[in-house]
N, CA, C and O of each residue as an XYZ file, in Angstrom:
608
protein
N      80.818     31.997   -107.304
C      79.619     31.333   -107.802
C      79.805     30.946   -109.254
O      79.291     29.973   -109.806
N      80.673     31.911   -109.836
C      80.992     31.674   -111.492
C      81.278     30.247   -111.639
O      80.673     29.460   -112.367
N      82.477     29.950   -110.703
C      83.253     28.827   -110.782
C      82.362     27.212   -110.448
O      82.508     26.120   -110.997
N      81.321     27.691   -109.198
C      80.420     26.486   -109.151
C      79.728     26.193   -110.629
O      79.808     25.062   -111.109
N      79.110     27.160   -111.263
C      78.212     26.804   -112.518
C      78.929     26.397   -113.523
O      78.478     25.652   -114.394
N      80.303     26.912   -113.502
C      81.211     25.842   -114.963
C      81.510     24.586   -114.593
O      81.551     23.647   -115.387
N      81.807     24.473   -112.979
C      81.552     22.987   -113.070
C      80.821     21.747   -113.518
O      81.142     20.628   -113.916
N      79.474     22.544   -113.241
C      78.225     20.966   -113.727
C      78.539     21.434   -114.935
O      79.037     22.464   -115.389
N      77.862     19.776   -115.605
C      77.907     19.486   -116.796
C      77.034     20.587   -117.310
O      76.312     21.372   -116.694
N      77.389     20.391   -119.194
C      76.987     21.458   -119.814
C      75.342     21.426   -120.299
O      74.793     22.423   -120.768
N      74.449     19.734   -120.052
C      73.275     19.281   -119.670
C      71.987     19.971   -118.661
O      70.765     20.075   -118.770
N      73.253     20.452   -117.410
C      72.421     21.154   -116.640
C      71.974     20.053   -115.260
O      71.221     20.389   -114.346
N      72.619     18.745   -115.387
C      72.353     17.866   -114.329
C      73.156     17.460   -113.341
O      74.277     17.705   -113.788
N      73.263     17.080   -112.476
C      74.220     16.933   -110.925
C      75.447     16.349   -111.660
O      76.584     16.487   -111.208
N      75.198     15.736   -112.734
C      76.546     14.927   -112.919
C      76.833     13.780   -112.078
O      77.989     13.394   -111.906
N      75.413     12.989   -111.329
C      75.321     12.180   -110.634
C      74.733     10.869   -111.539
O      74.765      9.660   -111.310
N      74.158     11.686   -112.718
C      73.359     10.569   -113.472
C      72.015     10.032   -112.487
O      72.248      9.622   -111.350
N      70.584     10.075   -113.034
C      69.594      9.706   -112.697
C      69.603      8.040   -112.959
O      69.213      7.379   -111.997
N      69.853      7.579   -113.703
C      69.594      6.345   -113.637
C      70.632      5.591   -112.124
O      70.293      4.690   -111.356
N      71.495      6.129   -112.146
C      72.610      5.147   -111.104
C      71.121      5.472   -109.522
O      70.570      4.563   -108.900
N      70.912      6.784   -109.346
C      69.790      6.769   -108.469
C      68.961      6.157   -107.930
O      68.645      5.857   -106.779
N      68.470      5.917   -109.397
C      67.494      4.928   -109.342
C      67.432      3.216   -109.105
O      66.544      2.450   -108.732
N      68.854      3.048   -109.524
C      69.119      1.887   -108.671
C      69.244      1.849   -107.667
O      68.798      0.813   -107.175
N      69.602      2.408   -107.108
C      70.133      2.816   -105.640
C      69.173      2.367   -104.842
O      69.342      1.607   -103.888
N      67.735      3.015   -105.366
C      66.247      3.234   -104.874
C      65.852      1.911   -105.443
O      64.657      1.658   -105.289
N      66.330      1.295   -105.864
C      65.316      0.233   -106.577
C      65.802     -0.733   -106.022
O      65.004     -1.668   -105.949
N      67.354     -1.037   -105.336
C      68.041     -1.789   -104.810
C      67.043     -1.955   -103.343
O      66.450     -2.957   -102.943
N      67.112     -0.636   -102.762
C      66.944     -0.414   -101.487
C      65.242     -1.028   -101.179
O      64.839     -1.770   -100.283
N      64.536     -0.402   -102.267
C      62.962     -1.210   -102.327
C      62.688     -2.452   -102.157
O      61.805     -2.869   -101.408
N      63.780     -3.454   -103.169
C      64.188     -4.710   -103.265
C      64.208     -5.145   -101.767
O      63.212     -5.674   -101.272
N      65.244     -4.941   -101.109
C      65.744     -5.328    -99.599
C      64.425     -5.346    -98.672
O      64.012     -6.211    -97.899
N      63.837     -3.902    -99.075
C      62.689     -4.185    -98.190
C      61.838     -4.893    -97.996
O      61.596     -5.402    -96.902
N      61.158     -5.081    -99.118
C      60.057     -6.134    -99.728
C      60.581     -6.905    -99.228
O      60.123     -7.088    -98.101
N      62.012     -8.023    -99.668
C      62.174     -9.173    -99.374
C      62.312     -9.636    -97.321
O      62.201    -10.756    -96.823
N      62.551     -8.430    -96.670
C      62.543     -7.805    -95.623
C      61.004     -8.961    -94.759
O      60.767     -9.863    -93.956
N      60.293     -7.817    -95.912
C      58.963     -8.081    -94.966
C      57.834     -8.646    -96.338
O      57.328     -7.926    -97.199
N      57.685    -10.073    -96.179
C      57.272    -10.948    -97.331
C      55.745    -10.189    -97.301
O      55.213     -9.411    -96.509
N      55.297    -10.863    -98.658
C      54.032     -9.921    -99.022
C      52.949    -11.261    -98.087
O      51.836    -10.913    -97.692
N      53.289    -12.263    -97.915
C      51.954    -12.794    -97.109
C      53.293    -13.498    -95.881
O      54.350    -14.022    -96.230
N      53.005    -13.376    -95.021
C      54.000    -14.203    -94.255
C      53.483    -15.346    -93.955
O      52.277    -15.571    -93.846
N      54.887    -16.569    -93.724
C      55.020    -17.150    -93.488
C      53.735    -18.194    -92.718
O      53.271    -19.293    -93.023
N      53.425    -17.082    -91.433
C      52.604    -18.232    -90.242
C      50.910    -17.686    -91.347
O      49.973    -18.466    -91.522
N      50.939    -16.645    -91.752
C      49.702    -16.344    -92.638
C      49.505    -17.221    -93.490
O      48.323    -17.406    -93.780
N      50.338    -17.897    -94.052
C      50.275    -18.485    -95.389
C      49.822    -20.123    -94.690
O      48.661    -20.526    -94.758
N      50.425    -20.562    -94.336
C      50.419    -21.673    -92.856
C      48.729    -21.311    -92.647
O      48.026    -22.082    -93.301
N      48.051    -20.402    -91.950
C      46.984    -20.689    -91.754
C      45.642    -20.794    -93.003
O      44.628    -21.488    -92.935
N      45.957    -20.093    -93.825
C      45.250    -19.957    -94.801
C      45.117    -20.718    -95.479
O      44.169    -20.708    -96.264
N      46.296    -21.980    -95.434
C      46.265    -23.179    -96.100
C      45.419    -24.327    -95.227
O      45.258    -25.452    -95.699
N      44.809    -23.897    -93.716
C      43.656    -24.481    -92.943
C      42.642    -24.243    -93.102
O      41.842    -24.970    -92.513
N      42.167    -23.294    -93.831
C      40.878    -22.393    -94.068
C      40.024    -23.616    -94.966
O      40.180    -23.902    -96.154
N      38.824    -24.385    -93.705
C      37.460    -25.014    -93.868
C      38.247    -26.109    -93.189
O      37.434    -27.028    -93.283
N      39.044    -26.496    -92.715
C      39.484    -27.752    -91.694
C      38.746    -27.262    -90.176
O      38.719    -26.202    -89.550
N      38.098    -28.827    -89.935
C      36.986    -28.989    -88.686
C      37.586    -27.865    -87.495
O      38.697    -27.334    -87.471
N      36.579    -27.725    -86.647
C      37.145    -26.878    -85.226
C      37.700    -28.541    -84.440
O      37.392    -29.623    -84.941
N      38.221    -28.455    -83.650
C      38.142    -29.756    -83.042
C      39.066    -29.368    -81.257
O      40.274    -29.203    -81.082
N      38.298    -29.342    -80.543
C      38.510    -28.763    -78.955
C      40.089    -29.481    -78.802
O      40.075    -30.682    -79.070
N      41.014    -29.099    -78.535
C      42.368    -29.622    -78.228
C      43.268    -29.976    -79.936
O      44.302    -30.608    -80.149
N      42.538    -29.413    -80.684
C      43.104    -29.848    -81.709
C      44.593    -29.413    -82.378
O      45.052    -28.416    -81.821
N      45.203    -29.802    -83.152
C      46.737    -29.203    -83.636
C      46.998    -29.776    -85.218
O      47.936    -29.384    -85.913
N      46.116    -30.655    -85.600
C      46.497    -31.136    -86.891
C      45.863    -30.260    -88.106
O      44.866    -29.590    -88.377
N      46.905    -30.636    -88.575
C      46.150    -30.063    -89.995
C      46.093    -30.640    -91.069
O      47.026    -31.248    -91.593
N      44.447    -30.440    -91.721
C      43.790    -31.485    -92.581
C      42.609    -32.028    -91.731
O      41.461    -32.252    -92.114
N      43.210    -32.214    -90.330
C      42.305    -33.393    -89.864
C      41.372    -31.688    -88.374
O      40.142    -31.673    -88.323
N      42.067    -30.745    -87.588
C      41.128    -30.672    -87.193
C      42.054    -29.430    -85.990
O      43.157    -29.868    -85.664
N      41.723    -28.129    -85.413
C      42.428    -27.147    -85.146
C      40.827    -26.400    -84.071
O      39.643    -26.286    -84.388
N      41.625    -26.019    -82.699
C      41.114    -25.393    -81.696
C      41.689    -23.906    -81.808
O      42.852    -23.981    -82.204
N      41.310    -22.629    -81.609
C      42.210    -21.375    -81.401
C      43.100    -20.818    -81.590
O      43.497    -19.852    -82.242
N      43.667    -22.065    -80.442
C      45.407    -21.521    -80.051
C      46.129    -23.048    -80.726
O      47.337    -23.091    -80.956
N      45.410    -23.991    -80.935
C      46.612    -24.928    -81.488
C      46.483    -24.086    -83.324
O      47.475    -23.933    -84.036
N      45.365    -23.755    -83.645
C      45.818    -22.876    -85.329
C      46.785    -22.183    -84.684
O      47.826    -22.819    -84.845
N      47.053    -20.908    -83.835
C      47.995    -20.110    -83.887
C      49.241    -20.712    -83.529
O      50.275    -20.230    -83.991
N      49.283    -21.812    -82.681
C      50.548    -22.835    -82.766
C      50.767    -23.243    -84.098
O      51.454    -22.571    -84.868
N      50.252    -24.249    -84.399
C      50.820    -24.841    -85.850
C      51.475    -23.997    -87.040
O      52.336    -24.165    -87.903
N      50.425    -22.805    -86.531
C      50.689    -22.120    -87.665
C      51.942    -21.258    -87.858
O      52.515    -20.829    -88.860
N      52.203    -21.141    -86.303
C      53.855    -19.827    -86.427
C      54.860    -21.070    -86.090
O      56.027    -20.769    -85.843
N      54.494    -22.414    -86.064
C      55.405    -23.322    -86.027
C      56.079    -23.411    -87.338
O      57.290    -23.588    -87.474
N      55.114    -23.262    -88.417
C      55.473    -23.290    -90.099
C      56.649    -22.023    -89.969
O      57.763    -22.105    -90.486
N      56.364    -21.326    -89.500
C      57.297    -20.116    -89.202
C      58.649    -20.055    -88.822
O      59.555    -19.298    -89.170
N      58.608    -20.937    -88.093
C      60.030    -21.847    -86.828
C      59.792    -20.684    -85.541
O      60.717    -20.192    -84.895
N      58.604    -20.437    -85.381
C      58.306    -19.900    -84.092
C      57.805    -21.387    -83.283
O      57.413    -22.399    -83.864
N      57.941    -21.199    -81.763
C      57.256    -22.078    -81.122
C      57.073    -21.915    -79.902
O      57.904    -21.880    -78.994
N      55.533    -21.775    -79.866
C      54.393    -21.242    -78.714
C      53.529    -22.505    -78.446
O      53.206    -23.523    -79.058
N      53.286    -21.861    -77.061
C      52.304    -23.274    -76.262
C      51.129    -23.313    -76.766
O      50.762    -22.344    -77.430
N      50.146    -24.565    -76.556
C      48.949    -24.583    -76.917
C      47.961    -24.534    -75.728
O      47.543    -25.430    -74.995
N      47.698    -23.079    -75.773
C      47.312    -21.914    -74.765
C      46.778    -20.762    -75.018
O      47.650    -19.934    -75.279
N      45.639    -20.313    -75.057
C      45.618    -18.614    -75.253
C      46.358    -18.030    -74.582
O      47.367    -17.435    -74.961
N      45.795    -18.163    -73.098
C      46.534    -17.476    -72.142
C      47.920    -17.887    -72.239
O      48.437    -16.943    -72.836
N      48.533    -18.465    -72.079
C      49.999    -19.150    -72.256
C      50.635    -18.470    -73.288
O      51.676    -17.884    -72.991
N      50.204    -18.415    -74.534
C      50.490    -17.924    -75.969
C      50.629    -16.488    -75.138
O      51.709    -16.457    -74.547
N      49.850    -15.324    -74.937
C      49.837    -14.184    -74.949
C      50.641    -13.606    -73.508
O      50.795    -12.452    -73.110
N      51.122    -15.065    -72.855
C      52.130    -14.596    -71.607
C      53.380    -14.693    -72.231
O      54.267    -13.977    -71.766
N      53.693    -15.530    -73.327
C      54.543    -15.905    -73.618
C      55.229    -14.687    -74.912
O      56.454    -14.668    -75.032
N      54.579    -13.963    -75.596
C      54.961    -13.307    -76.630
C      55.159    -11.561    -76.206
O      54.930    -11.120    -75.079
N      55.502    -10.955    -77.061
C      55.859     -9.343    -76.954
C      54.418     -8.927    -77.258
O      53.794     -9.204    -78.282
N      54.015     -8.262    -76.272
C      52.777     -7.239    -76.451
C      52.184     -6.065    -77.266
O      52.058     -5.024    -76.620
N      51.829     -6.035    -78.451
C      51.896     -4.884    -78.839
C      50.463     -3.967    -78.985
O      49.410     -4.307    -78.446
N      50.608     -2.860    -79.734
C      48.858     -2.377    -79.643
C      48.149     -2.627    -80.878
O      48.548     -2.846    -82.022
N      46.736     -2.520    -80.248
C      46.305     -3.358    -81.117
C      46.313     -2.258    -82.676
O      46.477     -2.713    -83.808
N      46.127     -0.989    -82.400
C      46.649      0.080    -83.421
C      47.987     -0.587    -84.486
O      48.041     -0.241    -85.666
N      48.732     -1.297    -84.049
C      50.209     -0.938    -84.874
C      49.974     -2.725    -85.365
O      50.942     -3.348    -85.802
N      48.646     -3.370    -85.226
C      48.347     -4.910    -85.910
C      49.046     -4.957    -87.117
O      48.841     -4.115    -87.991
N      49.970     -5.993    -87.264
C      50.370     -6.834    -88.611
C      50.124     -7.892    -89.142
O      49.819     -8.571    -88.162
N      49.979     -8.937    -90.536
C      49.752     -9.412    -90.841
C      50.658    -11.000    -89.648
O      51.867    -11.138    -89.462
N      49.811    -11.670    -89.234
C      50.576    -12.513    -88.459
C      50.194    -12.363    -86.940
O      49.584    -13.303    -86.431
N      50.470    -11.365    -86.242
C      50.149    -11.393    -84.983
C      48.845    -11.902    -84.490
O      47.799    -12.104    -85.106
N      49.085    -12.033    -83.482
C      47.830    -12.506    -82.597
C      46.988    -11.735    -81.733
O      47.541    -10.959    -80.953
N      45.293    -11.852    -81.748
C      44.939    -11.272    -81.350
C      44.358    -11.811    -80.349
O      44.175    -12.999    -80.615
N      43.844    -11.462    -78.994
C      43.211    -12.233    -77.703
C      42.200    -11.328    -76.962
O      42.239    -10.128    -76.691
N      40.998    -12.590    -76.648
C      39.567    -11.990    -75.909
C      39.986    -12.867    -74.927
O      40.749    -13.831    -75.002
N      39.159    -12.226    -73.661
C      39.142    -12.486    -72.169
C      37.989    -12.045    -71.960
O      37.343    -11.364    -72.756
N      37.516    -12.524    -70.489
C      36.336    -11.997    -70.208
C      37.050    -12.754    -68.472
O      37.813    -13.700    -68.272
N      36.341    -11.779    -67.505
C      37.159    -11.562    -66.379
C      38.322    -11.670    -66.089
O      38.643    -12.266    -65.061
N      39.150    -11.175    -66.842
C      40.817    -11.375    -66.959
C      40.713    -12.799    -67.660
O      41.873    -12.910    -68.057
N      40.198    -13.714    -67.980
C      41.016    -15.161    -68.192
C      41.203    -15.016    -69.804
O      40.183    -14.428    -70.162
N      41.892    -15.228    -70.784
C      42.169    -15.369    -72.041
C      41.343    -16.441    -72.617
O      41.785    -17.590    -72.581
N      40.544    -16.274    -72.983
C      40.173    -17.632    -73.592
C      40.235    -17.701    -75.224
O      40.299    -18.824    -75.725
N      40.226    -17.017    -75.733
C      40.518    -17.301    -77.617
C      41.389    -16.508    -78.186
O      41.434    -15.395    -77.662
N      41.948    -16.640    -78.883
C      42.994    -15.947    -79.881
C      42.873    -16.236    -81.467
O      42.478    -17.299    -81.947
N      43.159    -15.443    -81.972
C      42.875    -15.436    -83.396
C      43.783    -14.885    -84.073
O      44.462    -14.168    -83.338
N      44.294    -14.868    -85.643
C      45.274    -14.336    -86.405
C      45.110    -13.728    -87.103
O      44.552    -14.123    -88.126
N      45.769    -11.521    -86.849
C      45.555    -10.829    -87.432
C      45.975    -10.970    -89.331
O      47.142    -11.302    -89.537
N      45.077    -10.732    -90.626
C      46.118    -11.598    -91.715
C      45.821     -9.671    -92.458
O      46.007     -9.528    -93.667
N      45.482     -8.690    -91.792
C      45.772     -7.484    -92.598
C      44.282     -6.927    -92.884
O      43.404     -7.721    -92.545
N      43.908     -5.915    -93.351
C      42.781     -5.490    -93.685
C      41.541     -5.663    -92.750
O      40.359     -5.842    -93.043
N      42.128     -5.561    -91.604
C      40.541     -5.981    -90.677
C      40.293     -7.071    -90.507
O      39.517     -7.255    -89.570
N      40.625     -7.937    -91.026
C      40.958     -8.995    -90.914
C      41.159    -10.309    -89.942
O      42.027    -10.077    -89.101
N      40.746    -11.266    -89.860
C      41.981    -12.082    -88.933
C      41.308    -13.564    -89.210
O      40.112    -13.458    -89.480
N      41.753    -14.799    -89.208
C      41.466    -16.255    -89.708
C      41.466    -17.019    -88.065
O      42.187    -16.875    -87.077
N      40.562    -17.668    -88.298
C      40.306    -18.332    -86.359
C      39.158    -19.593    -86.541
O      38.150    -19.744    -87.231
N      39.903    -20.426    -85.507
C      39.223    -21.524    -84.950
C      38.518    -21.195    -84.154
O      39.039    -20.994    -83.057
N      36.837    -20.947    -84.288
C      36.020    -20.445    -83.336
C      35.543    -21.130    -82.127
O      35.774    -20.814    -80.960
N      34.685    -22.338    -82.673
C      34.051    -22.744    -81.631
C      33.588    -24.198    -82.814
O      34.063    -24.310    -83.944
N      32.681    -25.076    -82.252
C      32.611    -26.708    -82.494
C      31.679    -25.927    -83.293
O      31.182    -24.821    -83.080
N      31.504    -27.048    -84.618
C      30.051    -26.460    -85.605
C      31.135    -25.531    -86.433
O      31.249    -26.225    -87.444
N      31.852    -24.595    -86.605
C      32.600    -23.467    -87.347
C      33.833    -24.036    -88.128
O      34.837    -24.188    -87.432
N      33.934    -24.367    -89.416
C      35.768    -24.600    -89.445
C      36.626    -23.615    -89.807
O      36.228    -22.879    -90.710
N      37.706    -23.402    -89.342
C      38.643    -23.015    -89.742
C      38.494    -21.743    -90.704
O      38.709    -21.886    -91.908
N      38.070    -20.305    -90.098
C      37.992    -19.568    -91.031
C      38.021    -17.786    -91.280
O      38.519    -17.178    -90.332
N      37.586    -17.013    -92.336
C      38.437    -15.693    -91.824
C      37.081    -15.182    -91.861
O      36.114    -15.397    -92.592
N      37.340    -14.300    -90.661
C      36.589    -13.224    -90.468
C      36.538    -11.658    -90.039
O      37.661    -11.191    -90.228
N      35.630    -10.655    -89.520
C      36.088     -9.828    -89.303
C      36.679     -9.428    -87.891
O      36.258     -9.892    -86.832
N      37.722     -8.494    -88.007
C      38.211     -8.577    -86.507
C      37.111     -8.217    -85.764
O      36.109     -7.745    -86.301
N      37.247     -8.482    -84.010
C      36.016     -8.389    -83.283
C      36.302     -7.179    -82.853
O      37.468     -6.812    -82.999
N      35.462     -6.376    -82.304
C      36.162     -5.264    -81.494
C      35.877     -5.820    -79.878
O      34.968     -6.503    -79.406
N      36.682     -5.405    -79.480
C      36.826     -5.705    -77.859
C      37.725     -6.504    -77.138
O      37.612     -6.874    -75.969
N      38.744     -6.769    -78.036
C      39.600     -7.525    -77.932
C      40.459     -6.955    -76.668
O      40.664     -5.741    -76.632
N      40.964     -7.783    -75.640
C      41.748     -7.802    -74.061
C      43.380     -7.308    -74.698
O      44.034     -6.688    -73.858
N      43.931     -7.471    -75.768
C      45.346     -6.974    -76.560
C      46.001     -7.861    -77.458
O      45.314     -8.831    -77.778
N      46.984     -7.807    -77.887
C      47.632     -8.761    -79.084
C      48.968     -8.741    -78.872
O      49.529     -7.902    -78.167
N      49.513     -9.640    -79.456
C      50.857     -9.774    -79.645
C      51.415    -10.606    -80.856
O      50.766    -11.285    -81.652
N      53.243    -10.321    -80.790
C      53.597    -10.588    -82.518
C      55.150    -11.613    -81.516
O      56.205    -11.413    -80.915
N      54.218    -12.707    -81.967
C      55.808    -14.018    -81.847
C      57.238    -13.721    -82.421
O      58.134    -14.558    -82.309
């Protein structure tokens, strides 16, 4: 044991140096963040629709967005590409729960099994949606009762 304690420095520290550590950790933080962007991509995409008309079959933006064509257009900005479909959209993507929601995914109501609206979870309870004619383009709170979600 003598021989371990004359080894470390005469400081009293690993002899690893704290600062090199801390890069290490600061490197690794770096990666992550850039990993997983602080607003993503199809989020940023919709939020830049927020007060554009509802418009039944719609896909443009500026001029006018239904449901599922916002959640199209919008993970299209992404280089995702999903049908303009609730139901279609939520056959088409990975299922997840609605517990483990991320900024981006999609969320979907049904009523006798059929899918009829979807909306985009953007974090905090959250989610931004083309409701219905009369409504534009906008965020509100998640609903509860939602049929499940999924992440393109």
């Amino acid at each position: 044991a003598a021989m371990a304690a004359e080894a470390l420095p005469e400081d009293g520290t690993d002899g690893l140096g704290g600062a090199a550590g801390a890069v290490v950790a600061g490197a690794a933080g770096a990666a992550a963040a850039a990993a997983v962007p602080l607003v993503p991509p199809e989020v940023a995409a919709a939020r830049s629709q927020l007060g554009v008309p509802y418009v039944w079959g719609g896909a443009t933006p500026g001029a006018g967005f239904d449901c599922s064509g916002l959640a199209m257009w919008s993970w299209a900005q992404a280089g995702v590409s999903l049908p303009h479909s609730a139901q279609a959209q939520y056959d088409s993507i990975q299922h997840v729960s609605l517990s483990q929601l991320q900024p981006g995914d999609l969320v979907f109501y049904a009523s006798g099994g059929y899918i009829y609206h979807v909306v985009m979870y953007i974090g905090g309870g959250e989610v931004i949606q083309a409701e219905t004619t009369g409504t534009p383009v906008q965020i509100t709170p998640l609903w509860s009762g939602a049929y499940g979600a999924g992440r393109p």
